[in-house]
ROVEXFI-720703 format. One record per residue: residue in one letter; x, y, z of N, C-alpha, C in turn. Coordinates in steps of 0.001 Angstrom, whole numbers, padded with zeros to 6 digits, always signed. Layout:
% residues N
AXYZXYZXYZ/...
***
This chain:
% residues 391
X+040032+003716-009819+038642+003402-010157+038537+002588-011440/X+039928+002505-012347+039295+002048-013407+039142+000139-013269/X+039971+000054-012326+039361-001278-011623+037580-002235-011403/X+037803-001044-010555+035805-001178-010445+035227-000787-011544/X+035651+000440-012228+034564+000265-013603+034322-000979-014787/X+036103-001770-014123+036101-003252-015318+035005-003937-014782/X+035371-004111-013441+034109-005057-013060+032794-004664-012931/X+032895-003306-012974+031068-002890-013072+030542-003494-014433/X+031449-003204-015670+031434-003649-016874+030930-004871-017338/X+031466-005663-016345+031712-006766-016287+030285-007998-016122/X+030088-007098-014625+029042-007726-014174+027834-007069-015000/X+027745-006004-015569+026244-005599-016041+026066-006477-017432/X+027371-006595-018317+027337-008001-019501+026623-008614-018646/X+027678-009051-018167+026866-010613-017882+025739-011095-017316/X+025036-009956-017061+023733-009787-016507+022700-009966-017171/X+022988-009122-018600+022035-008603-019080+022469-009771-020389/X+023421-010687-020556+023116-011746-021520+022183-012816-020952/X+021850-012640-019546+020988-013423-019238+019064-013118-019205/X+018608-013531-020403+017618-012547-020392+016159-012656-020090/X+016479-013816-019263+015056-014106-018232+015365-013323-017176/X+016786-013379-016239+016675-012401-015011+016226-010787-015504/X+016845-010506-016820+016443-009107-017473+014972-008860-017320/X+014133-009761-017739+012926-009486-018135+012413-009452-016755/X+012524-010242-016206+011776-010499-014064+012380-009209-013666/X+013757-008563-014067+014220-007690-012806+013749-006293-013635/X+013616-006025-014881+013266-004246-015259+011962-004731-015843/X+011223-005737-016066+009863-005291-016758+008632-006238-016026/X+009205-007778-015426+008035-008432-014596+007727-007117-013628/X+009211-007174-012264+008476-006187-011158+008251-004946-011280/X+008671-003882-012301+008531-002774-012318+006709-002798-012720/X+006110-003737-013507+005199-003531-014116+004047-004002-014052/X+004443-005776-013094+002891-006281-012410+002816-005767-011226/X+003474-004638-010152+002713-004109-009312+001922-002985-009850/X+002450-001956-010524+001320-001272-011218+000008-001352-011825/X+000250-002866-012522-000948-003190-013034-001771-003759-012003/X-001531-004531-011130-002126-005336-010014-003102-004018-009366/X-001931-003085-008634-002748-001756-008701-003949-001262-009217/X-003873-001176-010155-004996-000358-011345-006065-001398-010989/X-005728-002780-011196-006792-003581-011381-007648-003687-009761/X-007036-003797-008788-007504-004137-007714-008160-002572-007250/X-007978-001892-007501-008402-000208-007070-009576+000097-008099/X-009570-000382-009569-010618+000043-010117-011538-001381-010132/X-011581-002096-009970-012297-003462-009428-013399-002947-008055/X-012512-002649-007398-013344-001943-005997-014212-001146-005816/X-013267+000021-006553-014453+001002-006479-015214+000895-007651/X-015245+000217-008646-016478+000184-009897-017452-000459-009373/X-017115-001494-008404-018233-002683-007800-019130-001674-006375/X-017749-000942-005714-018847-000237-004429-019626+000611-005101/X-019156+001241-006200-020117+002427-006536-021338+001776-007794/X-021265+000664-008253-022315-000043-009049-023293-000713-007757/X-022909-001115-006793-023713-001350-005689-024588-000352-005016/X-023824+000672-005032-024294+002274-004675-025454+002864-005524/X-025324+002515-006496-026296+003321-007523-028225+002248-007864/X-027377+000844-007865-028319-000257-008327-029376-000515-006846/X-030730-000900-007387-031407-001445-006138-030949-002323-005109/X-031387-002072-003786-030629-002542-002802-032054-003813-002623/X-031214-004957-002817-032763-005911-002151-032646-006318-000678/X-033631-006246-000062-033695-006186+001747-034761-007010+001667/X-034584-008499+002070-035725-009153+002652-035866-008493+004604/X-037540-008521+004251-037506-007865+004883-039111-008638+006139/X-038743-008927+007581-039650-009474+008418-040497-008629+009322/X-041874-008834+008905-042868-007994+009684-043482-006645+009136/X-042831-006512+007100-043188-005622+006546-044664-005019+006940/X-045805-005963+007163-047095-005755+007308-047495-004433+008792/X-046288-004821+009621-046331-004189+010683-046203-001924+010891/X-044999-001967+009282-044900-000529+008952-044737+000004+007731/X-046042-000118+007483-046944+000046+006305-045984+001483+005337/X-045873+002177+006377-045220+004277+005826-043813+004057+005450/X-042998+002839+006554-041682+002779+006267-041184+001925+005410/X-042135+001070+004857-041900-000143+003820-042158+000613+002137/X-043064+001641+002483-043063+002658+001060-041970+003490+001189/X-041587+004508+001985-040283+005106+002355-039163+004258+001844/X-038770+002778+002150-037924+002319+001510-037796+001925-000101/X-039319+001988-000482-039183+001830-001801-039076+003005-002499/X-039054+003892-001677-038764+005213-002822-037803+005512-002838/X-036545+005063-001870-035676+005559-001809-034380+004361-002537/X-034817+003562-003045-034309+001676-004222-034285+001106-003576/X-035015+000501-002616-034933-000517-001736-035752-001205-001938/X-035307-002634-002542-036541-003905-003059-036255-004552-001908/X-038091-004558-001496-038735-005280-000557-038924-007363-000765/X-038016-007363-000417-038217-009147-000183-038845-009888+000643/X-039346-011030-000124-040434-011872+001143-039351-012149+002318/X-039447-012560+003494-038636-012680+004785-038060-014412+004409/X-037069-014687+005127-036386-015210+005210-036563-016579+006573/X-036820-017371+006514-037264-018650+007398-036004-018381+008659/X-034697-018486+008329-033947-017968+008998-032734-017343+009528/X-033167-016022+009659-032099-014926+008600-030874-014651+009401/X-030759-015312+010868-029126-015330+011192-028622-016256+010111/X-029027-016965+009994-028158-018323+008846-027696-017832+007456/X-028825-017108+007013-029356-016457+005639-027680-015886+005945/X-027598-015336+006674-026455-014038+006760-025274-014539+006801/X-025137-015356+008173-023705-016259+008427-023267-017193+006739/X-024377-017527+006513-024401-017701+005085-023780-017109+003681/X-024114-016209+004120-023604-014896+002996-025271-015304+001643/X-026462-015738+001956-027335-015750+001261-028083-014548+001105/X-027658-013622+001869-028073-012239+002053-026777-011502+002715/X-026816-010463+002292-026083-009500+002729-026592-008692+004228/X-027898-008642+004573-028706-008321+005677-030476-008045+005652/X-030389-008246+006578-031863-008557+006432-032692-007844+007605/X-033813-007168+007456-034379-005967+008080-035924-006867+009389/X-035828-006595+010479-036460-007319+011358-037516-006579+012133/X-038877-005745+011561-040028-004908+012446-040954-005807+013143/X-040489-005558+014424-041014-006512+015548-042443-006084+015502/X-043716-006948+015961-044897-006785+016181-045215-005672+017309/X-044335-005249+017907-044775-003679+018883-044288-002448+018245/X-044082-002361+017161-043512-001430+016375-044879-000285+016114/X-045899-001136+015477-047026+000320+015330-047610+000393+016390/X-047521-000300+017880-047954+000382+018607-047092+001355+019408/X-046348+000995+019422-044854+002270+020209-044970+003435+018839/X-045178+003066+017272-045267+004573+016668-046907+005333+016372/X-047553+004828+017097-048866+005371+017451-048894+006249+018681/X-048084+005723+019552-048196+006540+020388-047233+007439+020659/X-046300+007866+019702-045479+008758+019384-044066+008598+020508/X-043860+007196+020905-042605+006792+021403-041306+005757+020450/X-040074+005647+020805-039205+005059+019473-039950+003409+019388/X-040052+003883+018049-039897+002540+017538-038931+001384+016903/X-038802+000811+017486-037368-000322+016705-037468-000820+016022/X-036440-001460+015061-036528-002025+013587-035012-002611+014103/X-034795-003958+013617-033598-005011+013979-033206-005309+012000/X-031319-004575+012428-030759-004725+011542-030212-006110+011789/X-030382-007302+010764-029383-008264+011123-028264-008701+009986/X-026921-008420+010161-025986-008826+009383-025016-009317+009896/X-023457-009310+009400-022354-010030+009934-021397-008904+009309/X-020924-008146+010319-019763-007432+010208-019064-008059+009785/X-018091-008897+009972-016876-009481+009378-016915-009908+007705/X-018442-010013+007228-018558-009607+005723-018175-008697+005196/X-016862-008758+004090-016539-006956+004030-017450-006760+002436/X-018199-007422+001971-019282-007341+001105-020584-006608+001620/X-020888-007111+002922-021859-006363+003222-021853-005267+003698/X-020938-004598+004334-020767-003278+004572-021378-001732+004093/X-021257-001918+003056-021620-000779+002100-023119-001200+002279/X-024077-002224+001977-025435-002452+002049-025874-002095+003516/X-025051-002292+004340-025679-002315+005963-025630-000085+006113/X-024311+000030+005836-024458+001832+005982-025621+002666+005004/X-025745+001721+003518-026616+002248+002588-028356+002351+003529/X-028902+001325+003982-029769+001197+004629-029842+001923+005905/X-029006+002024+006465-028862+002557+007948-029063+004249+007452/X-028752+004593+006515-028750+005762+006394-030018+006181+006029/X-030931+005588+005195-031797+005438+003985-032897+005285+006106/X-032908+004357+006920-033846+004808+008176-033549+006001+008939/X-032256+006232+008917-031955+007626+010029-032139+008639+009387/X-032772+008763+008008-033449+010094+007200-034735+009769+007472/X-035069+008815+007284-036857+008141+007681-037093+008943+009157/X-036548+008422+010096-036607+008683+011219-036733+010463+011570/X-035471+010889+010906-035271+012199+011148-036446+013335+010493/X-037057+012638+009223-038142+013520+008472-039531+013368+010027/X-039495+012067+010123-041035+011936+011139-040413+012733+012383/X-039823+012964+013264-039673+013650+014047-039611+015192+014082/X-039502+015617+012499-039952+016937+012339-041480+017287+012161/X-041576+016252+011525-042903+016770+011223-043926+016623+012728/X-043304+015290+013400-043988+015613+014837-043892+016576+015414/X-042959+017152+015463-042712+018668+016251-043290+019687+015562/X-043734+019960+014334-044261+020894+013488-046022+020637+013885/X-046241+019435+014002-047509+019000+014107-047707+019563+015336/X-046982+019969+016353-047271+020466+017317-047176+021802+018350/X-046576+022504+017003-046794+023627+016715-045062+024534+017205/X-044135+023583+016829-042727+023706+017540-042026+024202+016404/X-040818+024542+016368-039797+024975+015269-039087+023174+015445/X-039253+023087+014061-038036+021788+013940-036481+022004+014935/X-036179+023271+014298-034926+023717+014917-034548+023028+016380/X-035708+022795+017320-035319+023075+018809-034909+021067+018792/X-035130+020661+017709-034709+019019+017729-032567+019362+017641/X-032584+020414+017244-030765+020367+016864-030039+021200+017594/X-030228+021719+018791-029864+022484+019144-028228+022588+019282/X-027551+021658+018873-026045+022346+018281-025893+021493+016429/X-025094+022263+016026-025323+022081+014473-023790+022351+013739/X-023320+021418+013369-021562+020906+013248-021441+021595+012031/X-020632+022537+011657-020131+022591+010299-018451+022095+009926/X-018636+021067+009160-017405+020582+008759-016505+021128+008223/X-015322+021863+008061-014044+022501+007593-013120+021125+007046/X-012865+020696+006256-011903+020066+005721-010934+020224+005282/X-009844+020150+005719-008483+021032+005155-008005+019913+004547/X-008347+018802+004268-007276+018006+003373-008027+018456+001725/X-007095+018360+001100-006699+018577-000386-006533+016842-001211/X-007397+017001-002434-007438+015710-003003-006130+014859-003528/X-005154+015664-003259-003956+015102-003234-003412+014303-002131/X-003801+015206-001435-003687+014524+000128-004120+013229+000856/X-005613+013455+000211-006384+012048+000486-006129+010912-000430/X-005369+011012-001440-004757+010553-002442-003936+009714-001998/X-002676+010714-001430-001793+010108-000562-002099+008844+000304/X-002848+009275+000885-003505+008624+002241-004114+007263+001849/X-004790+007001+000542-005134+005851+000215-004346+004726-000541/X-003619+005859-000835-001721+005105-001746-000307+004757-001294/X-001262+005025+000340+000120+004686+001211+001106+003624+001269/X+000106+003015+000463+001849+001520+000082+002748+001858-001172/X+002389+002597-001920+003572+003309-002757+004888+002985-002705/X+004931+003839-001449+006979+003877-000704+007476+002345-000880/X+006041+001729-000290+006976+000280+000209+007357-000594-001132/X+006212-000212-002452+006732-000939-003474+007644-000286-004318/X+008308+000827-004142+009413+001248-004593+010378+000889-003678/X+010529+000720-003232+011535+000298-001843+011790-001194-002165/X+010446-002139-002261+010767-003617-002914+011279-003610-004152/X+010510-002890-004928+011365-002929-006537+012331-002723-006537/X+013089-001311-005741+015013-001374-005514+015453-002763-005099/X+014987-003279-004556+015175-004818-003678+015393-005955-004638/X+013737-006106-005308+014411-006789-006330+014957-007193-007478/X+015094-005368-007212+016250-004986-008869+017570-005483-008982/X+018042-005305-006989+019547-005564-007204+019781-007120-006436/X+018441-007805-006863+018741-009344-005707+019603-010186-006558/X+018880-010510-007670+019569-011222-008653+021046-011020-009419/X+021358-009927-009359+022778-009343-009649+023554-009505-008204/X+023079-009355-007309+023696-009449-005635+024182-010921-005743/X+023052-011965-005962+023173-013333-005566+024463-013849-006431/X+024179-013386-007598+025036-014074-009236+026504-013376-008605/X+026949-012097-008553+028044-011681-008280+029074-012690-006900/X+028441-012877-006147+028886-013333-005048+028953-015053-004794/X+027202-015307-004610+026721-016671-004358+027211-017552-005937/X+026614-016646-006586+026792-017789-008301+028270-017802-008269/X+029277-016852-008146+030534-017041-008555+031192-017559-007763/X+030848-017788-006470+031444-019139-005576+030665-020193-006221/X+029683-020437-006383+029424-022047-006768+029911-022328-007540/X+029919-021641-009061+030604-021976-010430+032070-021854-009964/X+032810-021512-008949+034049-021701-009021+035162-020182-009975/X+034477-019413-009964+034746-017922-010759+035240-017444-010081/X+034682-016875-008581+035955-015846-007751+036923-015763-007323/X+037390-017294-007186+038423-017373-006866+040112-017123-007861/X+039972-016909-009177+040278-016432-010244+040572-015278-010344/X+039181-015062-010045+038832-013084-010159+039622-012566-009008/X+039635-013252-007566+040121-012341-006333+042206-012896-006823/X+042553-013786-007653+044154-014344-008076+044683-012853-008414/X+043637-012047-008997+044718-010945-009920+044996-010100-008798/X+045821-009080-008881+046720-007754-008143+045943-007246-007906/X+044845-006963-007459+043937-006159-007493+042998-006218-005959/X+043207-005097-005445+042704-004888-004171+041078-005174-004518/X+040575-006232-003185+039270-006546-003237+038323-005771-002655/X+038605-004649-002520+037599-003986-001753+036960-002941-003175/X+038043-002686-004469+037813-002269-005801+036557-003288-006257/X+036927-004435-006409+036687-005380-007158+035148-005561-006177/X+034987-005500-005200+033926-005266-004623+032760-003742-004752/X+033416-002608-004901+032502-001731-005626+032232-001671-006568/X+033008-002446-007875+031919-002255-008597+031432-003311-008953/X+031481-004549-008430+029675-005492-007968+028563-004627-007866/X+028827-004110-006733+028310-003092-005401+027495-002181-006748/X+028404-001412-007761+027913-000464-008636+027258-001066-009408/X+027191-002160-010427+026728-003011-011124+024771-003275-010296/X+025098-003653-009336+023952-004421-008355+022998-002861-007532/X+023774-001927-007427+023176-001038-007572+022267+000178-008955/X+023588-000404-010107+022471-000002-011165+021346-000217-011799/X+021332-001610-011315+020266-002158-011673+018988-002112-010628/X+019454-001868-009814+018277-001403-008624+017653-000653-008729/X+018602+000790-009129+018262+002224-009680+017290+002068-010927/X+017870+001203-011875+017005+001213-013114+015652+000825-012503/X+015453-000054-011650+014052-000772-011204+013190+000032-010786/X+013818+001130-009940+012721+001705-009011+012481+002862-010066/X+013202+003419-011039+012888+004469-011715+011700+003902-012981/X+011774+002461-013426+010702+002201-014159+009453+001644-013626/X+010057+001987-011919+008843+001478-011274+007879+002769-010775/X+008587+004186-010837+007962+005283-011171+007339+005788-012085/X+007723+005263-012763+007392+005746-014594+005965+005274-014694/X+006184+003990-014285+004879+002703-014153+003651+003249-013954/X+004132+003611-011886+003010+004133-011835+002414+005670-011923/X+003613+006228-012525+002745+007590-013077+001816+007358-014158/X+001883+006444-015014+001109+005918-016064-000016+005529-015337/X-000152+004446-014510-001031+003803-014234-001585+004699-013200/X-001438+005927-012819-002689+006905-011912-003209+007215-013048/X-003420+007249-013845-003840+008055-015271-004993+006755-015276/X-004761+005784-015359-006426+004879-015256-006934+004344-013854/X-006644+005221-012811-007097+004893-011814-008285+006084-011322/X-009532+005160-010931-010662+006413-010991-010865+007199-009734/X-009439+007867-009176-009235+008500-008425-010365+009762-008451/X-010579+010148-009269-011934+011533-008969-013358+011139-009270/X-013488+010454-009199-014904+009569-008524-014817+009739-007015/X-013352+009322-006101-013159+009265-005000-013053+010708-004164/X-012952+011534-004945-012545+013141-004865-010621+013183-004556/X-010424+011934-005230-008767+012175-004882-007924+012628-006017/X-006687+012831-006146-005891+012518-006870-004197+012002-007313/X-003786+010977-007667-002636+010896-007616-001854+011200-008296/X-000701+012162-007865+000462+013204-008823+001308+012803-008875/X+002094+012128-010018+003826+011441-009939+004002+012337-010924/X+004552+013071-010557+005305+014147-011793+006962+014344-011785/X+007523+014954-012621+009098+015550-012400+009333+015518-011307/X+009155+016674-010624+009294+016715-009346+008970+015580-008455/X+008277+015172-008181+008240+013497-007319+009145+012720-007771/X+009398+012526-009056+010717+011285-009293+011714+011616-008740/X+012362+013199-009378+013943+013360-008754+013673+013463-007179/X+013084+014305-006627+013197+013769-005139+012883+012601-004625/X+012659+011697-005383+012719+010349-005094+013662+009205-004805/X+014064+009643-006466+015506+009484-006652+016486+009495-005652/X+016297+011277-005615+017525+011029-004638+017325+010769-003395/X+016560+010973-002741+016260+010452-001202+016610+008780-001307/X+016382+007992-002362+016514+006778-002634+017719+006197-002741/X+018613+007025-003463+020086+007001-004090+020912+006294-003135/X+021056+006458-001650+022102+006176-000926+021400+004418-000156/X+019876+004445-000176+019513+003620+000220+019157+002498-001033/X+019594+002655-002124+019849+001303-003136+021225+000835-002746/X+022020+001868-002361+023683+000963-002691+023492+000556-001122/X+022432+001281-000231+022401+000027+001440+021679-001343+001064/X+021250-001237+000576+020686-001973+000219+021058-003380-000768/X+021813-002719-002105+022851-003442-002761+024066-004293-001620/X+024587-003437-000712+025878-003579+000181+025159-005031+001552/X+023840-004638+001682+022971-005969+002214+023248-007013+001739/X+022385-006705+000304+022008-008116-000228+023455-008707-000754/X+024915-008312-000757+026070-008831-001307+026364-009224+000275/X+026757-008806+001377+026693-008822+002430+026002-010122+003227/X+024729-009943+002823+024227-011546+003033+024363-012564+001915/X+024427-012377+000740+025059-013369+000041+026220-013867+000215/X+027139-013005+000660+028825-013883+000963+028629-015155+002079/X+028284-014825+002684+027558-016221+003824+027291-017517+003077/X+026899-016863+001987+026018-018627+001524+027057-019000+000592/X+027413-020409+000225+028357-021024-000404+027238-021634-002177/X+025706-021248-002269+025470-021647-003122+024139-020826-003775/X+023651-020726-004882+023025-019500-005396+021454-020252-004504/X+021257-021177-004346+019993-021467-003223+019876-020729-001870/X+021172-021006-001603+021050-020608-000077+020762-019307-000235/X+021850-018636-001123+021924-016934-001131+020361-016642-001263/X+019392-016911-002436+018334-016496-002476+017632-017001-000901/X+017762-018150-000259+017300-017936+001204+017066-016841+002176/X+018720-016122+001992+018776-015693+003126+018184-013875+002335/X+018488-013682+001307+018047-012574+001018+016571-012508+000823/X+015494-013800+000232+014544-013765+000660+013960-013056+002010/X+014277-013789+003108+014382-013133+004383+014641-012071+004785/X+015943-011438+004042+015598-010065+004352+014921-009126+003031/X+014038-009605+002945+012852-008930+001873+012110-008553+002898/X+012091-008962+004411+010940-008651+005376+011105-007340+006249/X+012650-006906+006106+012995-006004+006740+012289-004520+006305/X+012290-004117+004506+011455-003027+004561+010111-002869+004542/X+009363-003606+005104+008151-004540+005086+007699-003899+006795/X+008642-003757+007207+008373-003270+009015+008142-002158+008600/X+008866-001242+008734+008277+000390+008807+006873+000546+008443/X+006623+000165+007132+005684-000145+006591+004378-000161+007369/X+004408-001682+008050+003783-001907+008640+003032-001302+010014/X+004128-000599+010642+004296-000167+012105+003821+001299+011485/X+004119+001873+010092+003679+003399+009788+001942+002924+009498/X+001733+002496+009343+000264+001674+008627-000839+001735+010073/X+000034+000577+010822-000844+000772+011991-000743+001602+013344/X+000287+002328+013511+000312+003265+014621+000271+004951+014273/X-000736+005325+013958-000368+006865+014075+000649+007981+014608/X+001046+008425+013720+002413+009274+014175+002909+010383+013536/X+003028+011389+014366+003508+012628+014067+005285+013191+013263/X+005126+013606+012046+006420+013698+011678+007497+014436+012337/X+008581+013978+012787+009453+014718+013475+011429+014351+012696/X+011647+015461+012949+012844+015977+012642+014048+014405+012485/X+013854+013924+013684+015114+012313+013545+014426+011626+012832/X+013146+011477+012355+012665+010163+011491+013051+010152+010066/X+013748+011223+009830+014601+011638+008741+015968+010730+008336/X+016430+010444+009812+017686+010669+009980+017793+008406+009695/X+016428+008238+010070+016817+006581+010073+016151+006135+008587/X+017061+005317+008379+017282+004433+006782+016207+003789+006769/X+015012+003777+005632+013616+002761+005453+012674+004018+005412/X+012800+004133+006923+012046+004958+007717+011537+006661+006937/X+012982+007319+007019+012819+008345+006125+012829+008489+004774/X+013175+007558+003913+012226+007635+003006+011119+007211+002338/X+010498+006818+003425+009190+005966+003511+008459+007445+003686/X+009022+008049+004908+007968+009788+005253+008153+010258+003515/X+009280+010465+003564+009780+011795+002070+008523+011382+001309/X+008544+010066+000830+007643+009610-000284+006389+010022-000159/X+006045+009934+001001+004600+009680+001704+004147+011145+001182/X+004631+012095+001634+004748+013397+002276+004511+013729+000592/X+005825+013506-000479+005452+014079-001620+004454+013702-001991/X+003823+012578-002274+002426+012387-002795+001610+012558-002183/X+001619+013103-001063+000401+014185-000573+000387+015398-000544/X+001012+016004-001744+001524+017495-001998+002132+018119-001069/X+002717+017766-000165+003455+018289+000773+004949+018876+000132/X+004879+019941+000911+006280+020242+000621+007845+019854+001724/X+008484+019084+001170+009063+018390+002244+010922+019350+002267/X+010775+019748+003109+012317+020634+003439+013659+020448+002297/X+014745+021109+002065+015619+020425+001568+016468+019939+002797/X+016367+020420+003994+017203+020377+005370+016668+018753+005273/X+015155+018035+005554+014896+017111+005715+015332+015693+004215/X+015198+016496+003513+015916+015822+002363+017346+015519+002440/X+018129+016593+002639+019694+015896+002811+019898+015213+004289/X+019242+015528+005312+019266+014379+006504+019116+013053+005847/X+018287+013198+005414+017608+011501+004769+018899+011106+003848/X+019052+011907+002987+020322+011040+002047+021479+011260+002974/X+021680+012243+003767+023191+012231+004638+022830+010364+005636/X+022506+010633+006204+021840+009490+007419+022466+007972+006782/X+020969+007636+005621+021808+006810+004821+022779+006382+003941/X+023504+007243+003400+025086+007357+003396+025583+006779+004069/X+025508+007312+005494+026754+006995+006537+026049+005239+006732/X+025277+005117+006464+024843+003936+007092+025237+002948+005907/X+025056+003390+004201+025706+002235+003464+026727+002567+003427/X+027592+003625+003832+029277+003208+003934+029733+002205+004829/X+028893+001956+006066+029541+001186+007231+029008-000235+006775/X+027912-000262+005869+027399-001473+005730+028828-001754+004385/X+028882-001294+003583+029908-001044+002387+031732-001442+003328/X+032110-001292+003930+033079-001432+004595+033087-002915+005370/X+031887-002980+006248+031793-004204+006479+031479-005500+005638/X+031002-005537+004377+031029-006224+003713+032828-006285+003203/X+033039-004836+003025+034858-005073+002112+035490-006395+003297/X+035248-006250+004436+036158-006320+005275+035820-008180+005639/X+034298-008543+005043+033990-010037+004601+034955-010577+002950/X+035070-009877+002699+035930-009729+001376+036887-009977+001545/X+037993-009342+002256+039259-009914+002704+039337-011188+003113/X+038703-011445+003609+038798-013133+003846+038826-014221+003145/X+039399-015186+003213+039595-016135+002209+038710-017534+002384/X+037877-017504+003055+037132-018163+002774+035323-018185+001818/X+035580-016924+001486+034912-016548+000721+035446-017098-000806/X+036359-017567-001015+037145-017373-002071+036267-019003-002395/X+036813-019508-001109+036130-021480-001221+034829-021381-001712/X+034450-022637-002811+033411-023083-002847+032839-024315-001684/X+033640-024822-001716+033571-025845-001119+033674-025706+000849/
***
């Protein structure tokens, strides 16, 4: 081993005299996704809930027509606007957010105690207007719901017989939980930050030292290359490790200004969440490291290498995706596959879950076996001598 520890040595110098990749690989990515975070999460909800609180303005056509429901809306912050010449446009427009439409048979259908209609017009695919279209919709289906009691009272009925079944909600999720649930990209940017902790040490070890003409030097001495290959491998993995752990740190800081209990949520990165992080993580940095050296030996120049490892930046980007949009039940083998299970582990801890130690060492056993074979097959690109060529 004391082989690989020269070159672990070796490569982390020379890494870290370079101190623009230093600064991009432990303090750019560990620290503008966190902040990006904070900003885009408290941006959102300061604006939905300042929208929430402030008068809602509703131009509004045919006000003259419902005299009870045009005061009803003003008591409840709803500024009444003159109408609009023409309010599909107004909308497709985005000159209004939506606009309220009481057709001329309106007081006679509520005179004679049958429904009366009122035409919401907006554009779903506005994700601005949303919150204004449910604020209003809600603000008539209380309108609605008060006059239909009192019609039935007026007529000598129990309100009651309008509800005759009556839902009580049980909620078993926990504000941690729902926490979880809204922070579900977490995993994937710890998973990228391992990525591109160990890209730049991956590319330089392999791609840079074929172009500059270095490995071939380095592979001259007595020294079995499959040594001289772990500790790259260790080097390109420490620095991965360092990434994702200051990319924890990050965002345990940054839940601390996120206005998670406004939302009734909360997000917990504590002790406990890092080391089981850690280690569920541990075997899938050096797969990961054993990748990105793996696809760097291919390329003969530090361009290409960043090509092809670019590209596979897309690979932990799937689970992701496919966990995002298909609903799915946790089961026992999703443990067992690399991305995958510790994409659940993560998930699972920041929704206070308590996640097995049985399911924990599957996850680090699983990927083990999977960066040894990736680790072997790279040694076994190593032996070859055309790796050695720049040219």
């Amino acid at each position: 081993m004391k082989t690989s520890i020269t070159v672990f040595l070796k490569e982390v110098r020379e890494n870290i005299r370079d101190r623009r990749t230093v600064m991009n690989t432990l303090l750019t990515g560990p620290l503008m996704a966190p902040l990006i975070f904070v900003l885009l999460i408290n941006g959102i909800v300061s604006r939905e809930l300042e929208k929430a609180e402030k008068p809602l303005p509703v131009p509004v056509i045919g006000a003259a027509h419902a005299p009870n429901l045009i005061d009803a809306l003003k008591q409840s912050g709803i500024i009444v606007k003159d109408p609009l010449p023409d309010p599909e446009r107004a909308v497709r427009d985005q000159e209004a957010d939506l606009v309220l439409r009481i057709p001329d048979t309106y007081a006679e259908a509520w005179s004679k105690g049958e429904p009366a209609q009122v035409e919401l017009i907006y554009d779903e695919s506005q994700r601005d207007a949303q919150g204004s279209v449910s604020r209003l919709r809600r603000i008539l289906d209380g309108y609605g719901q008060r006059t239909s009691t009192l019609r039935v009272v007026a007529r000598g009925l129990s309100p009651t017989i309008l509800r005759p079944l009556v839902v009580a909600d049980r909620d078993q999720s926990t504000a941690q939980a729902r926490g979880g649930m809204m922070f579900s990209m977490l995993p994937y940017f710890f998973i990228l930050g391992a990525f591109i902790g160990g890209m730049a040490l991956a590319i330089d070890t392999t791609a840079g030292e074929r172009e500059r003409q270095s490995l071939e030097p380095l592979f001259a001495n007595p020294v079995a290359r499959s040594r001289i290959l772990l500790g790259k491998l260790g080097a390109t993995s420490a620095f991965a490790l360092t990434t994702l752990l200051l990319s924890i740190i990050a965002f345990s800081f940054a839940g601390q200004f996120m206005p998670t209990e406004k939302l009734g949520m909360t997000l917990s990165i504590g002790p406990h969440f890092a080391l089981l992080t850690l280690l569920a993580m541990l075997p899938l940095v050096f797969l990961i490291a054993s990748l990105q050296t793996l696809a760097a030996a291919f390329a003969k120049t530090f361009r290409e290498a960043q090509t092809y490892l670019s590209l596979l930046m897309f690979v932990p980007a799937v689970p992701t995706m496919l966990m995002s949009l298909f609903p799915f039940k946790v089961e026992t083998w999703m443990y067992a596959v690399p991305l995958v299970g510790q994409q659940i582990t993560i998930t699972r801890l920041m929704r206070g879950e308590i996640v097995s130690a049985g399911s924990v060492g599957l996850c680090f056993l699983c990927t083990s076996i999977a960066a040894v074979l990736v680790y072997f097959l790279t040694a076994r690109i190593y032996q070859g001598e055309r790796l050695a060529i720049s040219t």
